[in-house]
PAVO-708563 format. One record per residue (C-alpha): residue in one letter; x, y, z. Coordinates in steps of 0.5 Angstrom, whole numbers, plus 500, padded with zeros to 3 digits. Example, Ala and Ser with C-alpha at 12.3 -4.5 7.8 and 13.67 -1.06 7.14 Angstrom:
! PAVO-708563
A525491516 S527498514 
! end
This chain:
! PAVO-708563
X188699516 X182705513 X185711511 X182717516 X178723513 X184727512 X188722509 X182721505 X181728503 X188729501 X187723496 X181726493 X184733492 X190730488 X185726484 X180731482 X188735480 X188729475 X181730473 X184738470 X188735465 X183732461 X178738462 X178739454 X178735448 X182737443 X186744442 X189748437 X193754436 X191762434 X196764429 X197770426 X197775431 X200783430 X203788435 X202795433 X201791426 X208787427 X207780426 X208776434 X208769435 X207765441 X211766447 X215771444 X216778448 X213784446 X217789443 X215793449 X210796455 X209803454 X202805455 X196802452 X198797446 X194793440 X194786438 X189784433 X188777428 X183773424 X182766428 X177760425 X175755429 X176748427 X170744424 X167738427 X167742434 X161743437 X160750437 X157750444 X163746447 X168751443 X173756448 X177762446 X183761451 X187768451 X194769456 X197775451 X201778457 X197783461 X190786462 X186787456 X179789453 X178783447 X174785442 X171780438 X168782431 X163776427 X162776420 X154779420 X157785424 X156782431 X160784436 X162781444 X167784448 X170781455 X175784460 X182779460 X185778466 X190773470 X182771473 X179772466 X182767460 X178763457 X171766453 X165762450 X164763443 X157766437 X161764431 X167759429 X170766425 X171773427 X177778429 X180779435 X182787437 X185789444 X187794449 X192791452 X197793457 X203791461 X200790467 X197786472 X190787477 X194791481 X198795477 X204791479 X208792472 X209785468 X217786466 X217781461 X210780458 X209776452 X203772448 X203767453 X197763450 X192763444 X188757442 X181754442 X179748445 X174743445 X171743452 X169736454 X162739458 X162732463 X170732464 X169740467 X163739470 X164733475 X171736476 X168743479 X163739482 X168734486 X173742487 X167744491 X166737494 X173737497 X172744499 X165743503 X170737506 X175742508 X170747511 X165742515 X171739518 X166735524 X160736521 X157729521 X155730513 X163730512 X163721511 X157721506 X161727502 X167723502 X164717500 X160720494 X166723491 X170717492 X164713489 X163718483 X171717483 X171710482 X166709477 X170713472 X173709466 X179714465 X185714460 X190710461 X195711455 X202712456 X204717451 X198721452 X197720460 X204722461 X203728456 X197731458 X200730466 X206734464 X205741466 X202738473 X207740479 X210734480 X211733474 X214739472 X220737477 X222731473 X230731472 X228730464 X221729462 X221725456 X218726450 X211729449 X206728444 X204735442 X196735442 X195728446 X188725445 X182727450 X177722453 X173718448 X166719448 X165713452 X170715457 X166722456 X160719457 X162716465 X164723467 X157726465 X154719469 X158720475 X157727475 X149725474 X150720480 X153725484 X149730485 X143725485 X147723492 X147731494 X140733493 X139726498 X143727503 X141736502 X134732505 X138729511 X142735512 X139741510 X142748509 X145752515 X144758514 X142763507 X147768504 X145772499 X150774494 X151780490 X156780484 X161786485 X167789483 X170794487 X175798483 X178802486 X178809483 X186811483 X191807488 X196802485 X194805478 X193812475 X185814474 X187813466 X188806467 X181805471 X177808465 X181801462 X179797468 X172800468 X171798460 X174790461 X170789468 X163792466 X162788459 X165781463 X159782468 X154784461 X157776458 X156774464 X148776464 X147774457 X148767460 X145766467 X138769467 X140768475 X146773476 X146779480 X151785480 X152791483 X157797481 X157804485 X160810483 X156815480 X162818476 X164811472 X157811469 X158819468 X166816464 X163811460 X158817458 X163820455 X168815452 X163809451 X156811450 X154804447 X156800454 X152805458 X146803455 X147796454 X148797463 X142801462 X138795459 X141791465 X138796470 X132796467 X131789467 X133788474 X140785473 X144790473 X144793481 X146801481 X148802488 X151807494 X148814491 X154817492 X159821487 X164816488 X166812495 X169818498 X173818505 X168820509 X173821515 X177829512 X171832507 X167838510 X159837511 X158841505 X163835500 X159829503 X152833503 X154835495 X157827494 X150825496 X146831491 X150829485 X150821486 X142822487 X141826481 X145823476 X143816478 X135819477 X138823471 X141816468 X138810471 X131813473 X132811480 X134813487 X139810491 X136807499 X143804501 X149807502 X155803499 X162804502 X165797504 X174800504 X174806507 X177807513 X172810518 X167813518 X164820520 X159820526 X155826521 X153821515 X147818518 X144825518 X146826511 X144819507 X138820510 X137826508 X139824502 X134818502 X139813503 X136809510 X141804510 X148803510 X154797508 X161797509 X166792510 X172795514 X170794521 X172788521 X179790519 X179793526 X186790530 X184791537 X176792539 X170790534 X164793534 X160787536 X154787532 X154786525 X147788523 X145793527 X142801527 X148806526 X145812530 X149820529 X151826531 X144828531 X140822532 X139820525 X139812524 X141808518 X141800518 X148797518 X150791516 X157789515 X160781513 X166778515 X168774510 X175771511 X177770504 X177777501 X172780504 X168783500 X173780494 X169774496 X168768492 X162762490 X166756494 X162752500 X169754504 X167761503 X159760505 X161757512 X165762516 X162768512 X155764515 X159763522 X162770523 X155772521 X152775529 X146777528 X143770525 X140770533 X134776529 X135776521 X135769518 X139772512 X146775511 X149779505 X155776501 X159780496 X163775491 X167777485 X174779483 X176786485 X180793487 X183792480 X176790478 X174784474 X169782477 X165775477 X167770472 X163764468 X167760474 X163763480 X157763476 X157755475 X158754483 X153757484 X149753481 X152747483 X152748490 X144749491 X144742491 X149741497 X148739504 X149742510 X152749508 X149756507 X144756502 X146762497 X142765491 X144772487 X140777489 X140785489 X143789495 X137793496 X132786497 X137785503 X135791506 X128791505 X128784509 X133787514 X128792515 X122789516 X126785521 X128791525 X121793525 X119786528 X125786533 X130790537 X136791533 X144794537 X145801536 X151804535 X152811536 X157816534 X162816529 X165809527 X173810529 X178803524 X182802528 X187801523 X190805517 X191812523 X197815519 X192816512 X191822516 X196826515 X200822509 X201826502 X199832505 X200835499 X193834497 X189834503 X192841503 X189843495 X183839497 X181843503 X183850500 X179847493 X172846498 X173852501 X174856494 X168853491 X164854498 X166861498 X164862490 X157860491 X156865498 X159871493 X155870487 X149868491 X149875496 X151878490 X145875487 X141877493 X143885491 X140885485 X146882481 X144875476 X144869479 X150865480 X152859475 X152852477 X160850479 X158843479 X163842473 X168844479 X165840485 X164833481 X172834481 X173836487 X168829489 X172824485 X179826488 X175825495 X175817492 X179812499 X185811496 X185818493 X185823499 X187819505 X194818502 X195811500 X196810492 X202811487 X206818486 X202818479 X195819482 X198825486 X200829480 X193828477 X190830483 X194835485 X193839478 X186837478 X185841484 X189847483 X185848476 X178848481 X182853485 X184857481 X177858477 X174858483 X178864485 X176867478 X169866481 X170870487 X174875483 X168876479 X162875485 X167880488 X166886482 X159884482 X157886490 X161893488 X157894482 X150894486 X152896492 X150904494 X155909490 X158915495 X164919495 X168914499 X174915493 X179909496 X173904499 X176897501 X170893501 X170886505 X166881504 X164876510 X162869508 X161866514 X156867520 X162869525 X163876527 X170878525 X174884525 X177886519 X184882518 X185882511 X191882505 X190887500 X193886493 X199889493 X201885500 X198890505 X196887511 X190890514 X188888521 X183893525 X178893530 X172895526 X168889525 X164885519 X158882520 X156876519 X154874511 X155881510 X159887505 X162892508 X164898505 X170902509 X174908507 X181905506 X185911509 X180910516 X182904518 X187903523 X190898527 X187896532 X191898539 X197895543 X201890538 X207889540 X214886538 X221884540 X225879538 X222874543 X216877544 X209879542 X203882545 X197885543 X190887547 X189879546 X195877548 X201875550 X207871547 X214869549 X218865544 X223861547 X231859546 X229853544 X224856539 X217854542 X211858545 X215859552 X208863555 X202864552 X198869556 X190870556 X190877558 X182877558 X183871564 X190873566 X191865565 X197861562 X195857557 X201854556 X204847560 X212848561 X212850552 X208850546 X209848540 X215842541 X216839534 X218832535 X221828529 X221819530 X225816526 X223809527 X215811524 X216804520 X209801521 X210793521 X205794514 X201798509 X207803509 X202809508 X196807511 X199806518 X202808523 X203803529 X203805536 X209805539 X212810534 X215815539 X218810542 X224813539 X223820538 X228827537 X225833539 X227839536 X231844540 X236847538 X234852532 X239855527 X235861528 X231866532 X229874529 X223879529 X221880522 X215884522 X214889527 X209893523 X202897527 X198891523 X203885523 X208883527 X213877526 X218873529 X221867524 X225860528 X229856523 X229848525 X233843522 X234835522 X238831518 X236833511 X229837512 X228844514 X222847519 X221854518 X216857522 X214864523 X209867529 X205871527 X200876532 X196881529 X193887531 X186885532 X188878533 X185872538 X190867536 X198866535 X198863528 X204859527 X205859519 X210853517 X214852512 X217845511 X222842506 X222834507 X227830505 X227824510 X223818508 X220814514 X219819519 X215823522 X214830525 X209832529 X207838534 X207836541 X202843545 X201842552 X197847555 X196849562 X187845562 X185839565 X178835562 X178828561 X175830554 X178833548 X172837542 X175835536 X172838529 X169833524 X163835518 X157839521 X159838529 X164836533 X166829537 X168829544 X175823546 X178821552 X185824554 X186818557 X188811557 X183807561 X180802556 X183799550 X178803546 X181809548 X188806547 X187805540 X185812539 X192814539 X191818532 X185821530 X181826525 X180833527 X177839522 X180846523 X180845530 X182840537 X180844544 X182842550 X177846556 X176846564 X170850566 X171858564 X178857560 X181852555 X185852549 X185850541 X190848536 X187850529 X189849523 X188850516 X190843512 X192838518 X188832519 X192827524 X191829531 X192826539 X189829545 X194825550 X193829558 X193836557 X198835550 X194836544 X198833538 X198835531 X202830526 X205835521 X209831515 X211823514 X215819509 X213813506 X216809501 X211805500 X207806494 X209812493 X218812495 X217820495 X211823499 X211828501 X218829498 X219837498 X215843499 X209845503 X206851507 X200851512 X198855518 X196852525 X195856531 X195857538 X188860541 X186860549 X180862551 X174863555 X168858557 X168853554 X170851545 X163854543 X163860548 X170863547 X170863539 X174857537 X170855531 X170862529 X177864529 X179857525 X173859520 X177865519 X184861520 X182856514 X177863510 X180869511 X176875509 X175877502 X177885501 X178888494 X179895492 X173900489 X172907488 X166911489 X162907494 X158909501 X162908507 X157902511 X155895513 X150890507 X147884510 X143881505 X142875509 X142875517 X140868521 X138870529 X137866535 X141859537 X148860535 X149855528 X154855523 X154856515 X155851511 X153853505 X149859500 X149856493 X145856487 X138853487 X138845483 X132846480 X128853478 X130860481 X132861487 X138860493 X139854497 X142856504 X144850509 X147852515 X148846521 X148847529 X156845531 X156844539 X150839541 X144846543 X137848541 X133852541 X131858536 X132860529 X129865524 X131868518 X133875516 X131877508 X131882504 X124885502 X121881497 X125875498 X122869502 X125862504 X122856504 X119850508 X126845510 X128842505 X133835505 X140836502 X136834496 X133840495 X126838496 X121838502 X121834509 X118833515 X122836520 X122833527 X124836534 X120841538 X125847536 X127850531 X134848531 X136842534 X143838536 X148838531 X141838525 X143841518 X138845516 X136846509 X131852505 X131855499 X131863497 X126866492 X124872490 X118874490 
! end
């Protein structure tokens, strides 16, 4: 009875295994090594895995192999870079890792040096490394051809499965197989067979020879015929059944900046995976490969100059794609406008500066949402076209096209493609097995005859191997599957382009929500807290220097040493919380440096504007200085911890000079132990330590439903996986609510600042939260103090507030996105945990209500609750985030009209940067606004020193969605620009007002 096509693949898989073990001729052993300069021999442990170590030996090749057929095999027990190191001076070096071990040679003697660490491509630690292997072997050519050839047969078979090509497939290997004239020698087949796993189960295997014959020439001979044979049969049968599909593969290695591993051992991982990719070229005229991340190029500009211009040759011959034009590949979903507007402005740069080109395609395939204000940005930025992968890792709904226009906020479009590659994504690899059901998923074949495939090993680097590159000729010749060539990323989008100009492609529009990984908002909260304070400082030292320069003092110097610190930590896996205790160390220490030089910054703009503003007999001044387009009362905190909070008022974007002494509270605060009141606002704290009653004396409105501020801890927030990453919908099922406080007392009652403090306790973590109701103040800040010492918990702040809307108004970078507070669709149900900036409100016609925060990220808007997610504690890759300490502030803020008309963004302005005041003498009472913006109501995003030449670049946004009339107010002899485009160059702007719905608009100042 026949075999069935199954029985038969079976058998031709265990074949081709027989096939391996005659791969190559002969071998011989490397003897000789050192580890710090001790000797080491083969299988011996390493004297130990602390940090970066050395192993080094001289090797020669045997004579009488040809030189072309001779490979390096290395297994030394981790990650490495080999150097090898010929005797006329020349040098190689490759990347060795559990995908990279065996290298081709340029001479038979020559040195080897490593950089090795006890580490595998994911920073899991090798426990008992050891010098797993070291030899040379004679690569019998036809022996390993026709073997991966028959592999990609076998695995076309898999793939095909019905496919009426599938008999004449079986029945070419099978002929190829059997036209073999293979060894049968029993001392040598029983040896070379050994390590098989079948094998390896033996009771007791008997005696092995120790370097078993190979093929004899004419057994070699067989092999090269067969191989010949059959792919002749391929190419006929290519004829009969054509290619179904095209794929364009790019070359890539994601390495992820920091995650498994410490920012150090990327710099490592850069080295080994960038010179693997140049060995590669040096060998195929045909492979292609990308690498973003302007910052890498900018490492390997300090620490290895001659790897950098070798990448640059590649470049300029084409080889070598630069891609993404961006700083790093930043979360896109927590950074402000200003950060991604700055990733594009030194990524472009720097990409111009090094490499002579631009970037038209935004790269970004693992980060985890994606901001409706990126369109806008990239385009002004000059990137027209947009890649991610993580769409796809959506659990419920799925975008339903995969190339198609992505259109934000403000109308701006790029076009998006996304692949859906099933084994590892864009880790993918060069096998028929992976062609077909990337072509298969591909939905938009119906109006573009080409999808993009990503191939080579990554998150930990590595790259493409010599393995891949050799398929991917191989498989040119195959029937019926996708046809594939290398190319560049941007050639894809050109056609794609071409074709969208032809067709109608979908549109999506607004922000790109995963869901999945919701919990990477509010994870290791430690460093999206620096990491908000460090974008604000520097944003503020800018606008103080610039306004100072605008007074007549020096122009400011340029921070971006600081910003391109603040980017690098804005890196996927960096700020959303998902990588090891290490990488939060470094993170941390790196920002506190920014915001401490920022903040000597604004110290020393803040002494400039006193020097050139007009002397008078004011003997105690208190100059504040706004750096914001909100009117605010002054509220400030004086050196020496004084609290001042007045009803005298700031402008916008300007300096005011008081008489300290005449500054008095603005009237009727009020404090008791469970009450605070001002002109604004009434405030009853319960027994059970929340807002009991928020009274909007302005409408006379409760803004509360029942309580505020309810904190409520889940025990059970353990996510079925990725322990940082996720936090699985069910999650308040159990829940605890925190109401019996340990205590409740009044704290401050001063005439500027009065204070009531709750302490809360849960098993081993403490709550302390202090109200706070200012003389001039419009919101309740909850100032919040939380010691955590629960793992796998979550806390958050549950608001109910007394406003019906079916919509929410979350903040994000340059505007706001509206969500649904119910659950009607999937879709909405999803959203159960999402991105809010500085503030989430809740309105009805002519009142609503605003929590504000100032280093929160994690929010829901469930009905009339608004939730905000305090503090987690995963185990996994960090067992101690969020361990210990942390303050912050979140307020409480009702008001009339709706968000934008009731001051909501002007009061989380003022929550997140408050008003800066020092201290002078000998100054004139008076308001300086060097700068002042009129007409339709925009936000500030920032005032900085020109990129190029004199001058000041202003960029402000529109937050709400209106139009309508903009103008500029300068001093004499200062003048702006035409727009410009976060470039800092010309652009035609498009819209009939000066201002449209959430459009960031860009001038440069000069004098004169």
């Amino acid at each position: 009875m026949p075999l069935t096509i199954t029985q038969r693949l079976d058998r031709l898989k265990v074949r081709i295994a027989e096939l391996a073990h005659w791969r190559d001729r002969h071998s011989a052993a490397i003897d000789g090594w050192t580890f710090e300069g001790e000797p080491i021999g083969h299988h011996q442990d390493w004297p130990h895995r602390q940090g970066v170590v050395h192993f080094a030996v001289s090797a020669e090749a045997p004579e009488g192999w040809p030189l072309e057929d001779i490979r390096l095999q290395l297994d030394l027990g981790g990650e490495s870079l080999i150097t090898l190191s010929y005797p006329d001076g020349e040098t190689e070096t490759f990347g060795l890792d559990p995908y990279h071990q065996e290298f081709p040679l340029k001479g038979r003697r020559f040195s080897i040096a490593t950089e090795s660490v006890a580490r595998f491509p994911f920073g899991e630690p090798n426990r008992a490394p050891r010098l797993n292997k070291a030899r040379f072997i004679w690569l019998d050519g036809p022996a390993h051809r026709l073997h991966l050839l028959l592999k990609q047969v076998a695995e076309a078979i898999d793939v095909l499965g019905e496919h009426e090509v599938v008999p004449h497939l079986m029945h070419a290997a099978e002929h190829a197989l059997r036209s073999l004239d293979w060894p049968s020698d029993t001392a040598a087949y029983v040896s070379r067979t050994s390590d098989a796993v079948m094998q390896q189960k033996i009771w007791e295997l008997p005696e092995l020879e120790a370097n078993p014959a190979g093929l004899s020439d004419e057994q070699s001979a067989s092999a090269a015929s067969a191989f010949e044979v059959l792919t002749a049969r391929l190419k006929e049968l290519q004829k009969r059944f054509p290619p179904n599909g095209e794929l364009l593969l790019t070359g890539h290695a994601h390495i992820d900046l920091a995650w498994l591993w410490p920012y150090r051992e990327t710099r490592r991982k850069m080295r080994r995976t960038f010179n693997t990719a140049l060995s590669l070229m040096e060998r195929s005229d045909d492979f292609r490969f990308n690498q973003s991340t302007a910052h890498y190029y900018a490492q390997m500009e300090e620490e290895d100059p001659e790897l950098l211009e070798r990448i640059k040759e590649k470049v300029a011959e084409g080889k070598w794609e630069t891609v993404g034009g961006m700083w790093v590949e930043p979360d896109t979903n927590m950074p402000t406008g200003e950060s991604l507007a700055r990733q594009v402005l030194y990524g472009q740069r720097y990409f111009e500066k090094t490499f002579g080109t631009r970037h038209t395609v935004c790269w970004l395939p693992d980060c985890f949402g994606f901001s409706g204000a990126l369109p806008q940005i990239l385009r002004q930025g000059g990137i027209d076209s947009f890649f991610t992968i993580k769409v796809n890792w959506s659990e419920t709904n799925h975008i339903p096209s995969d190339l198609f226009w992505w259109k934000g906020l403000d109308g701006s479009r790029v076009l998006t493609h996304t692949f859906d590659n099933p084994m590892q994504g864009y880790n993918g690899f060069v096998r028929a097995d992976c062609y077909v059901p990337t072509w298969k998923n591909f939905r938009g074949k119906v109006q573009h005859d080409t999808s993009l495939l990503a191939v080579g090993y990554g998150d930990g680097g590595g790259g493409v191997t010599p393995e891949m590159v050799e398929r991917e000729v191989q498989l040119r010749d195959f029937p019926a599957i996708p046809q594939a060539r290398w190319g560049t990323v941007k050639s894809f989008y050109e056609q794609a382009h071409q074709t969208a100009g032809e067709k109608n492609l979908p549109v999506w529009d607004g922000e790109i929500y995963l869901e999945l990984h919701r919990a990477t908002l509010t994870t290791q909260s430690g460093v999206k807290r620096k990491h908000r304070h460090a974008e604000r400082a520097l944003i503020t030292a800018e606008t103080l220097a610039s306004l100072a320069h605008m007074l007549g003092a020096e122009k400011p110097k340029s921070l971006e040493a600081d910003w391109r610190v603040v980017l690098k930590n804005e890196f996927h896996d960096i700020l959303p919380g998902s990588s090891i205790r290490e990488v939060y160390q470094d993170a941390e220490q790196e920002l506190d440096g920014v915001i401490d030089h920022a903040r000597d910054e604004q110290a020393k703009a803040l002494q400039a504007l006193s020097v050139h503003l007009p002397k008078g007999g004011v003997g105690d001044a208190l100059v504040v200085v706004n750096p914001s387009l909100a009117r605010r009362a002054v509220s400030a905190t004086l050196a020496d911890g004084t609290v001042v909070s007045a009803a005298d008022i700031v402008a916008p974007l300007s300096v005011a000079v008081f008489d300290r002494h005449a500054l008095q509270p603005a009237g009727g605060l009020k404090a008791s132990p469970d009450r605070l009141e001002n002109d604004h606002l009434i405030v009853v704290i319960g027994k059970d330590g929340t807002v009991a009653s928020l009274i909007h004396k302005a409408t006379g409105r409760e803004a509360v439903d029942g309580s505020a501020n309810q904190l409520w801890v889940y025990p059970a927030d353990k996510p079925r996986n990725w322990d940082a990453w996720d936090i699985d919908a069910d999650y308040p099922e159990k829940a605890v609510r925190l109401e019996a406080p340990e205590g409740i007392s009044l704290v401050e009652s001063g005439p500027h600042r009065a204070a009531i403090r709750v302490v809360h306790r849960y098993r081993n973590s403490s709550v302390t939260q202090i109200y706070v109701l200012t003389a001039n103040a419009r919101r309740l800040d909850i100032e919040t103090t939380i010691d955590w010492h629960d793992r796998r918990t979550l806390l958050r702040t549950l608001n109910p507030v007394e406003v019906r809307a079916r919509k929410a108004t979350f903040e994000c970078a340059f505007g706001v996105v509206e969500r649904a507070t119910h659950t009607n669709t999937s879709w909405e149900q999803a959203m159960f945990e999402a991105v809010a900036h500085r503030f989430v409100d809740i309105s009805e016609p002519g009142f609503g209500v605003a929590l504000l925060n100032n280093a929160k990220y994690g929010h829901s808007a469930r009905g009339n609750v608004i939730g905000m997610s305090l503090v987690r504690g995963p185990i996994y890759p960090d067992p101690l985030a969020d361990e210990g300490e942390q303050s912050f502030t979140y307020a409480l803020m009702p008001h009339d009209g709706a968000w934008h008309e009731g001051g909501v963004l002007d009061e989380a302005i003022d929550l997140n940067q408050p008003l800066l005041a020092a201290e002078a003498k000998g100054l004139s009472a008076g308001s300086f606004a060097p700068l002042a913006v009129d007409g339709t109501p925009v936000a500030f995003s920032g005032l900085k020193p020109a990129e190029e030449g004199d001058g000041l670049i202003l960029r402000l946004y529109e937050p709400a969605g209106r139009r309508g009339r903009l103008s500029l107010a300068l001093p004499s002899g200062w003048a702006a620009s035409q727009p410009l485009n976060i470039l800092e160059e010309p652009m035609e702007r498009k819209g009939p007002a000066d201002i449209m719905p959430f459009e960031v608009r860009t001038w440069k100042l000069q004098k004169g």
